[in-house]
mmCIF file of the C-alpha atoms, coordinates in Angstrom:
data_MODEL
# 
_entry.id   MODEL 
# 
loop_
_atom_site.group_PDB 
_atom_site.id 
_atom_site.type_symbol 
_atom_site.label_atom_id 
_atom_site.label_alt_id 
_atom_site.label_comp_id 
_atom_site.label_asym_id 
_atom_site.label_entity_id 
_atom_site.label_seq_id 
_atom_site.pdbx_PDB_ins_code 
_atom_site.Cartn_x 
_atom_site.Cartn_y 
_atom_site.Cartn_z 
_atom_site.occupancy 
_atom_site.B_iso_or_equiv 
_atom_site.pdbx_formal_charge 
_atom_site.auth_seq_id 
_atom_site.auth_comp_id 
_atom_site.auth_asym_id 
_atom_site.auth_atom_id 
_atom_site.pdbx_PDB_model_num 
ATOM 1   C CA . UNK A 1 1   ? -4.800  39.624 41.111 1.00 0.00 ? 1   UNK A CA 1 
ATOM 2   C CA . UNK A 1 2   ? -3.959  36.894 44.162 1.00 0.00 ? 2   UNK A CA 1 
ATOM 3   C CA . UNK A 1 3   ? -5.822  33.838 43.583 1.00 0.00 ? 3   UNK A CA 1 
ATOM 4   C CA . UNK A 1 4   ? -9.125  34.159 45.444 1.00 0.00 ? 4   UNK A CA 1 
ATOM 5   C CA . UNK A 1 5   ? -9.613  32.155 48.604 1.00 0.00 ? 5   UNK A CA 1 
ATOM 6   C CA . UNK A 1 6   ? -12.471 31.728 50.984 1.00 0.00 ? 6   UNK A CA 1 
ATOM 7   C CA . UNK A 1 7   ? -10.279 30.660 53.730 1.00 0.00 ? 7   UNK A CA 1 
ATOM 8   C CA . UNK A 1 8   ? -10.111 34.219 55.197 1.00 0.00 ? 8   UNK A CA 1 
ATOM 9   C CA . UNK A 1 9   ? -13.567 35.198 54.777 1.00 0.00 ? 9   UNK A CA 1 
ATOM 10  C CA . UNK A 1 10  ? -14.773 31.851 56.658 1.00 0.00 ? 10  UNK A CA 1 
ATOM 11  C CA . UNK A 1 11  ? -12.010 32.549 59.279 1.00 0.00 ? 11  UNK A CA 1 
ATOM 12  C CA . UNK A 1 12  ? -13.316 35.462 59.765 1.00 0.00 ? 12  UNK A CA 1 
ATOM 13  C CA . UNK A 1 13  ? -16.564 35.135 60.372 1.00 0.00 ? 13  UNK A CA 1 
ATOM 14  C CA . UNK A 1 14  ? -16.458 31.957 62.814 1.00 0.00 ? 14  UNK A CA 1 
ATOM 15  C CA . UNK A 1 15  ? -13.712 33.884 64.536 1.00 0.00 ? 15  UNK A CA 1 
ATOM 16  C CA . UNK A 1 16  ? -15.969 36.549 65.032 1.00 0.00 ? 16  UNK A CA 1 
ATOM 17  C CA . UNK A 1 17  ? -19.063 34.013 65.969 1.00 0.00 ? 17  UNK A CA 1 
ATOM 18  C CA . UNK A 1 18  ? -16.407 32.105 68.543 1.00 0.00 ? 18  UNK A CA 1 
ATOM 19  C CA . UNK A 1 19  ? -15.189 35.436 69.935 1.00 0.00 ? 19  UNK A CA 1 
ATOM 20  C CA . UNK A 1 20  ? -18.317 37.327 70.319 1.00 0.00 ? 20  UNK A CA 1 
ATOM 21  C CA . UNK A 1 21  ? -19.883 33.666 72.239 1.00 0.00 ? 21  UNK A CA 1 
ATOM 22  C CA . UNK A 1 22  ? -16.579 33.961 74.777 1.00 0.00 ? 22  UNK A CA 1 
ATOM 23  C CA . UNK A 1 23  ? -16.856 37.459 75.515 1.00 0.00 ? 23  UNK A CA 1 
ATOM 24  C CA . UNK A 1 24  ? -21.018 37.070 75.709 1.00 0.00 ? 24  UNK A CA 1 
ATOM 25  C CA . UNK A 1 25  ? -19.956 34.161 78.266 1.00 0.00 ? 25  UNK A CA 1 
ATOM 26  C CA . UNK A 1 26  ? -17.896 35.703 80.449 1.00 0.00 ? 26  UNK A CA 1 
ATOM 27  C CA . UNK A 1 27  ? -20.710 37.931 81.994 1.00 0.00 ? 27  UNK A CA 1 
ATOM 28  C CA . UNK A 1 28  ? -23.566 35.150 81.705 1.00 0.00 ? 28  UNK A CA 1 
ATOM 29  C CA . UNK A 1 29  ? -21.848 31.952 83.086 1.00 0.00 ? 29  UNK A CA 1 
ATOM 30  C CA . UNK A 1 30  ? -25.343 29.719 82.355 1.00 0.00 ? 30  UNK A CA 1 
ATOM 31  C CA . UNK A 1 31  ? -25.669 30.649 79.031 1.00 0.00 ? 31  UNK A CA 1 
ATOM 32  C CA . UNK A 1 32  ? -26.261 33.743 77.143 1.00 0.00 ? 32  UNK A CA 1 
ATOM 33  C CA . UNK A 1 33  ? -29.969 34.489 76.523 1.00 0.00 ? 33  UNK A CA 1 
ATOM 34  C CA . UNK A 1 34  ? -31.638 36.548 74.195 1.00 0.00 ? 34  UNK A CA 1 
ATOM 35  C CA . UNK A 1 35  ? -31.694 39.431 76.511 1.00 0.00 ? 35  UNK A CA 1 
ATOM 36  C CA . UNK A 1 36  ? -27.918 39.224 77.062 1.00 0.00 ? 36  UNK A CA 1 
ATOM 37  C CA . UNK A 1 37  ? -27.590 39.565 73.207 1.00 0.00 ? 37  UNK A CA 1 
ATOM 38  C CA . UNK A 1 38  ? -30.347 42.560 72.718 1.00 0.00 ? 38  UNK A CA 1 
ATOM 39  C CA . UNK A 1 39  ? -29.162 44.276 75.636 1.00 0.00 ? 39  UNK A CA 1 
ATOM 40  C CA . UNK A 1 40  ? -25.503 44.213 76.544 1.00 0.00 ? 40  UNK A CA 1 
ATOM 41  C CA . UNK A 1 41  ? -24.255 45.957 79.205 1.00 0.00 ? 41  UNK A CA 1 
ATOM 42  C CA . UNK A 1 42  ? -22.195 48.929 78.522 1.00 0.00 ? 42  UNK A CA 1 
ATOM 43  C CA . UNK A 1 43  ? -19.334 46.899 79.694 1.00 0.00 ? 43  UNK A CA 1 
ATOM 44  C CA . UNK A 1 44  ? -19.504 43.590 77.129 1.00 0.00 ? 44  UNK A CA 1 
ATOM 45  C CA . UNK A 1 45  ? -20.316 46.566 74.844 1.00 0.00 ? 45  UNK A CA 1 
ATOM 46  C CA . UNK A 1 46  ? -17.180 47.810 75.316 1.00 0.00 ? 46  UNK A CA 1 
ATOM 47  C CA . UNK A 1 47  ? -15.486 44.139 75.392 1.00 0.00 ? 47  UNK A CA 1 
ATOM 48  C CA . UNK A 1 48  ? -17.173 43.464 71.639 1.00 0.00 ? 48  UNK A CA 1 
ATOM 49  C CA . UNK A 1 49  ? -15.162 46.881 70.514 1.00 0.00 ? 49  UNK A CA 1 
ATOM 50  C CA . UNK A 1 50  ? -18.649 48.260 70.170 1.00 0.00 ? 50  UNK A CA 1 
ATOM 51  C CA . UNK A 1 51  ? -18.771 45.649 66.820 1.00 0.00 ? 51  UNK A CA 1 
ATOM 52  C CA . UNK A 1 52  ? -22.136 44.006 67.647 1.00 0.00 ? 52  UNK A CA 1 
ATOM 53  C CA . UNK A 1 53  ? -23.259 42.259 64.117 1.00 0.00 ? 53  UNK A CA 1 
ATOM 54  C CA . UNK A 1 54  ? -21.714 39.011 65.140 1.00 0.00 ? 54  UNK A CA 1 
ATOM 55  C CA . UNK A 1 55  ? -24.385 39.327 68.334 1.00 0.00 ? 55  UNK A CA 1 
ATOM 56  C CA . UNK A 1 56  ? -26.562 40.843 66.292 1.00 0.00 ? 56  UNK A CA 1 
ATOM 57  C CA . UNK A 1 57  ? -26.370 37.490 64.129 1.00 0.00 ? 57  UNK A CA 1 
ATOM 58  C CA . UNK A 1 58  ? -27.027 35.365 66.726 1.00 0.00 ? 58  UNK A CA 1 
ATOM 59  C CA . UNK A 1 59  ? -29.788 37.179 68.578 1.00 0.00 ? 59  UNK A CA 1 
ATOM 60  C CA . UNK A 1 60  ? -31.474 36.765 64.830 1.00 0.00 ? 60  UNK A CA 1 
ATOM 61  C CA . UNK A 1 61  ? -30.705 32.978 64.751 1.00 0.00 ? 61  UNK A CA 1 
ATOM 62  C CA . UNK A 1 62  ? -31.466 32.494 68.362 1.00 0.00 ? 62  UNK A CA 1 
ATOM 63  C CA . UNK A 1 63  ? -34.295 30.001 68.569 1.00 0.00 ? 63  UNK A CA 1 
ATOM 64  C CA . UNK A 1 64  ? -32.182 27.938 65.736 1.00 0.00 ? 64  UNK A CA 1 
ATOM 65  C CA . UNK A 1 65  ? -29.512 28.203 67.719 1.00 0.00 ? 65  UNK A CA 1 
ATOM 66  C CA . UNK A 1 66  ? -30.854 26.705 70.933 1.00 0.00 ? 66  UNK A CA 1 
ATOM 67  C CA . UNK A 1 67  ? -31.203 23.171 70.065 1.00 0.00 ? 67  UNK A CA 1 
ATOM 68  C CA . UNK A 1 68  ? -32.321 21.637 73.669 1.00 0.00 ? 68  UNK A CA 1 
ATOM 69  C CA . UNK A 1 69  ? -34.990 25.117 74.133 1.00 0.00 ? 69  UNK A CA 1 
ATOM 70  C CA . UNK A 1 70  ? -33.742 25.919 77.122 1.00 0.00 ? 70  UNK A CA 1 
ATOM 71  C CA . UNK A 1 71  ? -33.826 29.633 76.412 1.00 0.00 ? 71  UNK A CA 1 
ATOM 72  C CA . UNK A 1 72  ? -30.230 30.288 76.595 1.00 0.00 ? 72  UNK A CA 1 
ATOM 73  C CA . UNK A 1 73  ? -27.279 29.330 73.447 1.00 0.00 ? 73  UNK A CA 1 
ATOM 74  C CA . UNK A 1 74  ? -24.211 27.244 75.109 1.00 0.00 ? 74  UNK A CA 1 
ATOM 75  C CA . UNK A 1 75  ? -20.892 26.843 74.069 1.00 0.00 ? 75  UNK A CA 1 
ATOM 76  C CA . UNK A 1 76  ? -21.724 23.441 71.691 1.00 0.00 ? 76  UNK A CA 1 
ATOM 77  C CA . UNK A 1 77  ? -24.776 25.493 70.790 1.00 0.00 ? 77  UNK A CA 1 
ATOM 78  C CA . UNK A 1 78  ? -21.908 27.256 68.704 1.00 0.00 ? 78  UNK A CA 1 
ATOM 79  C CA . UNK A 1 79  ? -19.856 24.738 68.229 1.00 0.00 ? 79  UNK A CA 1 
ATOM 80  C CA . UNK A 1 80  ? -22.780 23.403 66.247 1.00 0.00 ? 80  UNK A CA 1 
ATOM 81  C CA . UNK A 1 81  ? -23.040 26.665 64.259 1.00 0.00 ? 81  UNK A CA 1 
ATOM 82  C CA . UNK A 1 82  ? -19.439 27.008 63.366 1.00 0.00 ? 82  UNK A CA 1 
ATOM 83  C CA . UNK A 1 83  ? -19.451 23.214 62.508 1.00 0.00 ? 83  UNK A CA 1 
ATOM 84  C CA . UNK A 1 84  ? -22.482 23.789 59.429 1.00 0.00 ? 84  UNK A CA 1 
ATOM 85  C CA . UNK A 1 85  ? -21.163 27.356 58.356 1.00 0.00 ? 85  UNK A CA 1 
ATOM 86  C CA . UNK A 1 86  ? -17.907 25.690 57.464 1.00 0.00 ? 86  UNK A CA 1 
ATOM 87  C CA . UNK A 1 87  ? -19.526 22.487 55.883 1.00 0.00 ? 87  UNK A CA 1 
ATOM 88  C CA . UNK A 1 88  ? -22.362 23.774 54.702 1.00 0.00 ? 88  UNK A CA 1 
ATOM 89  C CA . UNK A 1 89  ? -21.334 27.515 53.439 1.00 0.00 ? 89  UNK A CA 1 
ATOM 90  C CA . UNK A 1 90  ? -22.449 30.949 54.064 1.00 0.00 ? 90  UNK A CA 1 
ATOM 91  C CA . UNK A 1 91  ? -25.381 32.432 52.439 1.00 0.00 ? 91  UNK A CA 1 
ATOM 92  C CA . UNK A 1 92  ? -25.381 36.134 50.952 1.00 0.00 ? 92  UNK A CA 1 
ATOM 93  C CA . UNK A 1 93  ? -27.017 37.702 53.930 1.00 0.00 ? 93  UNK A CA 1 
ATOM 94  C CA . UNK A 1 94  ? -24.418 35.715 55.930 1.00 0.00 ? 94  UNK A CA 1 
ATOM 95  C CA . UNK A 1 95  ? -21.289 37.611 54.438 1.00 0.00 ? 95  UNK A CA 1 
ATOM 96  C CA . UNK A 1 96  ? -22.882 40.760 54.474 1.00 0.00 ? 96  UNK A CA 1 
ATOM 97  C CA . UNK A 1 97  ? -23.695 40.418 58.136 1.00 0.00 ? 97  UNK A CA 1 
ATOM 98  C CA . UNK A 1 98  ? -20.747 38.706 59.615 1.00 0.00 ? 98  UNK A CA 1 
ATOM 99  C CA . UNK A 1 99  ? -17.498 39.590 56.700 1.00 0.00 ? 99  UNK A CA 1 
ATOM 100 C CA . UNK A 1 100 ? -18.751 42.856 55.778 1.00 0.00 ? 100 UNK A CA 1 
ATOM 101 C CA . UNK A 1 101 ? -18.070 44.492 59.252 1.00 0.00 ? 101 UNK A CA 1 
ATOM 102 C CA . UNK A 1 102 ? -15.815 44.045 62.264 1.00 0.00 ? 102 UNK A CA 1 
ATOM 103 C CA . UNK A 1 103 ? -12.202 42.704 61.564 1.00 0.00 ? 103 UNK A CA 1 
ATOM 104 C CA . UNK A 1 104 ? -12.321 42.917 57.696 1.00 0.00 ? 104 UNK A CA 1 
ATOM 105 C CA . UNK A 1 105 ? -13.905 45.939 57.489 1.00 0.00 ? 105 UNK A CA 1 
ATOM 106 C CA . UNK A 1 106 ? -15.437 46.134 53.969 1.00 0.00 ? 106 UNK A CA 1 
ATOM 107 C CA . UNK A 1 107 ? -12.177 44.000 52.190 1.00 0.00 ? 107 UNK A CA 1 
ATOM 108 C CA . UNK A 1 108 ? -11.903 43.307 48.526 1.00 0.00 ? 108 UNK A CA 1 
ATOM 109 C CA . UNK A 1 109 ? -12.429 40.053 49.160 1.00 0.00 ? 109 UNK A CA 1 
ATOM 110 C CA . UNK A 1 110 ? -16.167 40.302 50.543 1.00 0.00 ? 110 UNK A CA 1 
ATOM 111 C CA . UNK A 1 111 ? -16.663 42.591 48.146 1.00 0.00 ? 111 UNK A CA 1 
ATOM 112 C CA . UNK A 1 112 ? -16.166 40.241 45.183 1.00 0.00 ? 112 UNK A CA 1 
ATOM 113 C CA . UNK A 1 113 ? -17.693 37.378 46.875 1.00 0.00 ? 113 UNK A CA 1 
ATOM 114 C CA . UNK A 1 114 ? -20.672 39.377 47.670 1.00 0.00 ? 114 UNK A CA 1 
ATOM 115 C CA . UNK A 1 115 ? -20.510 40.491 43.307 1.00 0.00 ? 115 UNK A CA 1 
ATOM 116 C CA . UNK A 1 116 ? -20.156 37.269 42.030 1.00 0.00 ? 116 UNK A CA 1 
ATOM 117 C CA . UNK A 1 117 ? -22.289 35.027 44.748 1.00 0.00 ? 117 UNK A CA 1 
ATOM 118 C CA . UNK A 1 118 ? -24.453 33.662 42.237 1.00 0.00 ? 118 UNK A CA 1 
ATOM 119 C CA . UNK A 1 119 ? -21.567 32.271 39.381 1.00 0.00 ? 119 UNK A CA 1 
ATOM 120 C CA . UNK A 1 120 ? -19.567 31.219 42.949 1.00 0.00 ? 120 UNK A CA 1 
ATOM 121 C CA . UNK A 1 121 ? -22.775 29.128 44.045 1.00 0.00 ? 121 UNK A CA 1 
ATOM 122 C CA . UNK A 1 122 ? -22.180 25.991 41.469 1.00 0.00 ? 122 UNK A CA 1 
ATOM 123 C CA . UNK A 1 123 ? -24.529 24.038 43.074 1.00 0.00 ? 123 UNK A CA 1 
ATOM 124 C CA . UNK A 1 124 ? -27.296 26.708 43.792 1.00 0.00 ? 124 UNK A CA 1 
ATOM 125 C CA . UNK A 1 125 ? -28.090 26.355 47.148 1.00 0.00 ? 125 UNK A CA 1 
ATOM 126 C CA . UNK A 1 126 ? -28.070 30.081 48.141 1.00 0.00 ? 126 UNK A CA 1 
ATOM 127 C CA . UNK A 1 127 ? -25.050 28.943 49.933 1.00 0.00 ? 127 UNK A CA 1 
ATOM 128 C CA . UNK A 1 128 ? -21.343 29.041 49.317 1.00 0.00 ? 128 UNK A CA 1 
ATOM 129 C CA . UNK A 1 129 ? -18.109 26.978 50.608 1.00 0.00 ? 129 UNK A CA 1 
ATOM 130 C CA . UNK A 1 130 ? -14.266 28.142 50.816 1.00 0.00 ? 130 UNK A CA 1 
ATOM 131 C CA . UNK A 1 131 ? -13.976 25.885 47.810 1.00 0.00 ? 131 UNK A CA 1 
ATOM 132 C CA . UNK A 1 132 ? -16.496 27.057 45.754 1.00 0.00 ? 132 UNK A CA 1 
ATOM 133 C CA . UNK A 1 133 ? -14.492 30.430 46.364 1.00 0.00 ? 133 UNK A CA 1 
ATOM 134 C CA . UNK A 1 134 ? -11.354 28.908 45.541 1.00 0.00 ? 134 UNK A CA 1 
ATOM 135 C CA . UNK A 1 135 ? -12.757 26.817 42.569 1.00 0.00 ? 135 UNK A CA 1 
ATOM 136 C CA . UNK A 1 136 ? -14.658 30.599 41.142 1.00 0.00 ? 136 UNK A CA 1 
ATOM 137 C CA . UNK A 1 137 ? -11.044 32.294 41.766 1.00 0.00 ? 137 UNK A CA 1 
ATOM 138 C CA . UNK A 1 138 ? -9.347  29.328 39.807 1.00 0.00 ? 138 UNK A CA 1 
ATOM 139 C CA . UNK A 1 139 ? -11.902 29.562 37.215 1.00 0.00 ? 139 UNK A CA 1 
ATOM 140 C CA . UNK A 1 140 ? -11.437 34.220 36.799 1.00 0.00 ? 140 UNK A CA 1 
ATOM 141 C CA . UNK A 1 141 ? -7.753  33.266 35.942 1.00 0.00 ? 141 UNK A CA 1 
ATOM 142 C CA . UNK A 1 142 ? -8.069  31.154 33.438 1.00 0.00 ? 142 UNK A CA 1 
ATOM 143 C CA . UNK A 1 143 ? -10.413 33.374 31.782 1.00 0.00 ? 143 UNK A CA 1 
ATOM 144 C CA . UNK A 1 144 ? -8.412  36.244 31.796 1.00 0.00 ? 144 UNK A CA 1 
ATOM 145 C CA . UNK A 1 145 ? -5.143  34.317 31.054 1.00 0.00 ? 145 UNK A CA 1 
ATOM 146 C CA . UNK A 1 146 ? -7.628  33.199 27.729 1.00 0.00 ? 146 UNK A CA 1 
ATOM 147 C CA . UNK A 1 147 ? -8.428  36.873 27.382 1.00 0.00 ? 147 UNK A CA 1 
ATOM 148 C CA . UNK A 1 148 ? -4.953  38.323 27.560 1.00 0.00 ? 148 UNK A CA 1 
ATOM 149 C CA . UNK A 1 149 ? -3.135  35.179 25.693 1.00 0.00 ? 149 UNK A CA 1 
ATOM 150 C CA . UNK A 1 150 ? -5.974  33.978 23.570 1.00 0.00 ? 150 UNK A CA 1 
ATOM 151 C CA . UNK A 1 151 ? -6.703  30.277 22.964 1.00 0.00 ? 151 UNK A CA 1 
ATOM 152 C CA . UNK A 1 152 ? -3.161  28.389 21.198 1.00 0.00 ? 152 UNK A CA 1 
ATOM 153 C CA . UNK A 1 153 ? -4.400  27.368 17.711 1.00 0.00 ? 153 UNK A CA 1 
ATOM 154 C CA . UNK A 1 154 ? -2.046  25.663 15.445 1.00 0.00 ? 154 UNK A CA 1 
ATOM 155 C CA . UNK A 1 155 ? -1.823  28.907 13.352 1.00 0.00 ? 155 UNK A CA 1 
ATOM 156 C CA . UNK A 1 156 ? 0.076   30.491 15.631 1.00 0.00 ? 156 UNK A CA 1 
ATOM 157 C CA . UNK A 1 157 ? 3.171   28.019 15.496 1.00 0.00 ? 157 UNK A CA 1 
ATOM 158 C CA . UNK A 1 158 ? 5.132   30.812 13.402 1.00 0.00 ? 158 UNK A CA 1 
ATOM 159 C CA . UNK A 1 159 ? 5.678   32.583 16.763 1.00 0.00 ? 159 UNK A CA 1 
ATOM 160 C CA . UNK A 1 160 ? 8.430   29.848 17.572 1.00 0.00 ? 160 UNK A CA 1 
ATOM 161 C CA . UNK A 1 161 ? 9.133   29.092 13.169 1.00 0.00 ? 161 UNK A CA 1 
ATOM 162 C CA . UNK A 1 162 ? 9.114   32.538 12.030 1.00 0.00 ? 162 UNK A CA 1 
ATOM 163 C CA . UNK A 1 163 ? 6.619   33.859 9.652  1.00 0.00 ? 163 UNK A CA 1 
ATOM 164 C CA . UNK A 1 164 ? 7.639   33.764 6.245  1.00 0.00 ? 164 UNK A CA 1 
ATOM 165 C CA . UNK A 1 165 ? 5.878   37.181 5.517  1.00 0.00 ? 165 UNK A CA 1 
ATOM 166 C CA . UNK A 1 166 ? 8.436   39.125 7.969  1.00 0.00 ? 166 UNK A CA 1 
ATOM 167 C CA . UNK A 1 167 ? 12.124  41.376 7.370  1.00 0.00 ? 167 UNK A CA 1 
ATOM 168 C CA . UNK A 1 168 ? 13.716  39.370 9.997  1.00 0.00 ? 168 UNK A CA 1 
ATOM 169 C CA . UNK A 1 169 ? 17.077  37.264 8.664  1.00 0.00 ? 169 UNK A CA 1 
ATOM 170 C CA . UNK A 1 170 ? 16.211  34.781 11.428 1.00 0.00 ? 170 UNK A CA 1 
ATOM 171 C CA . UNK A 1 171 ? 13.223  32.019 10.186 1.00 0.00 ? 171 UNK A CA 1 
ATOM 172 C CA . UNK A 1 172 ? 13.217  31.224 13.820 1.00 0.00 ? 172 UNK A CA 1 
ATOM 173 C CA . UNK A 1 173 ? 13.250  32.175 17.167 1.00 0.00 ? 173 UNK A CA 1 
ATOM 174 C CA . UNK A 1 174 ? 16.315  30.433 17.903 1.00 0.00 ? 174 UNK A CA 1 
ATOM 175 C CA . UNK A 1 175 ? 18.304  30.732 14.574 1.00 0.00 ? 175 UNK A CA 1 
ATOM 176 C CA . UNK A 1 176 ? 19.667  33.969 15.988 1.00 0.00 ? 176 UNK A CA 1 
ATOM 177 C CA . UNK A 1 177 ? 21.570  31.217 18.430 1.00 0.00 ? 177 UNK A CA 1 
ATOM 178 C CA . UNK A 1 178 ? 23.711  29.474 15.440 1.00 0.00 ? 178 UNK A CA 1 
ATOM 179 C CA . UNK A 1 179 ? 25.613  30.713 12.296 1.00 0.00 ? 179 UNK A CA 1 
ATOM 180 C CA . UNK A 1 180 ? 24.123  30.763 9.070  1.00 0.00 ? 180 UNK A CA 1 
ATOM 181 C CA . UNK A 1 181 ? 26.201  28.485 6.783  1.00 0.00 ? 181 UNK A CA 1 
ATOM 182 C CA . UNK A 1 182 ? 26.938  31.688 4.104  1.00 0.00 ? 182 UNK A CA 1 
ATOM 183 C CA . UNK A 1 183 ? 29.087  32.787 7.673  1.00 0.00 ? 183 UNK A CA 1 
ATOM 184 C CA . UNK A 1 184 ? 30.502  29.405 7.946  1.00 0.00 ? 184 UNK A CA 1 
ATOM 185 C CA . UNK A 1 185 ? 32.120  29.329 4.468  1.00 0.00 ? 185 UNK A CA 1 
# 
């Protein structure tokens, strides 16, 4: 298993968020309003790749989303979004929403991040951070190097001395590399 990494999964969803807000712009050069994101015309439609959860996402976030009120979600509007989801994390229904569709199609990755959200989420916030990823990834491989190597005790020194117990001429691993002195005589 690659060492897990949030990187992607954060990439892609405020690639998606970025994307979706340019294409949304182009037709609606004052600002996309709700209506622009419940009812796109056949044509943005078509622009999105018929993919619409990242709109989807922000027609569900849209009052949050426009700070001033001014009925309609701007380019810092976004900015402002993209900024907290990568400080701040993404929560469950985030990843489901915007990683579990579009680009990464239903990837191993979101699907482990989505299993193991709530040993990811250190600090319990309902939230997670490419780091907490990264640390949870770090964390698996120790764990299963301790499950496939065991933990070193002191006992097991006679892998390197030998064990006194065994057939083997050798009382080490690296006698085999000299002469015994009966072959020296």
């Amino acid at each position: 298993m690659s060492r897990l990494n949030g990187n992607g999964l954060f990439s892609t969803a405020l690639y998606g968020l970025t994307n979706t807000y340019s294409i949304l712009a182009q037709n609606s050069k004052n600002g996309i309003t709700y209506e622009d994101l419940t009812n796109p015309s056949a044509e943005t439609l078509q622009q999105l790749g018929y993919n619409t959860s990242f709109s989807s996402y922000l027609a569900q976030n849209f009052s949050a989303l426009d700070e001033d009120g001014d009925g309609k979600i701007n380019a810092s509007d976004v900015s402002n979004l993209t900024s907290k989801l990568s400080t701040q994390g993404l929560s469950y229904n985030e990843i489901v929403q915007l990683c579990s569709s579009g680009a990464m199609g239903n990837s191993s990755l979101t699907s482990t991040v989505l299993n193991y959200f709530d040993q990811i989420d250190k600090n319990n916030d309902g939230r997670i951070t490419s780091s907490e990823i990264q640390a949870f990834g770090i964390e698996a491989e120790v764990e299963k190097a301790k499950t496939e190597y065991g933990t070193p005790r002191t006992s097991d020194m006679t892998v390197f001395y030998g064990n006194s117990d065994s057939d083997d001429e050798n009382s080490s691993l690296i006698d085999s590399r000299y002469p015994k002195d009966e072959e020296n005589s």
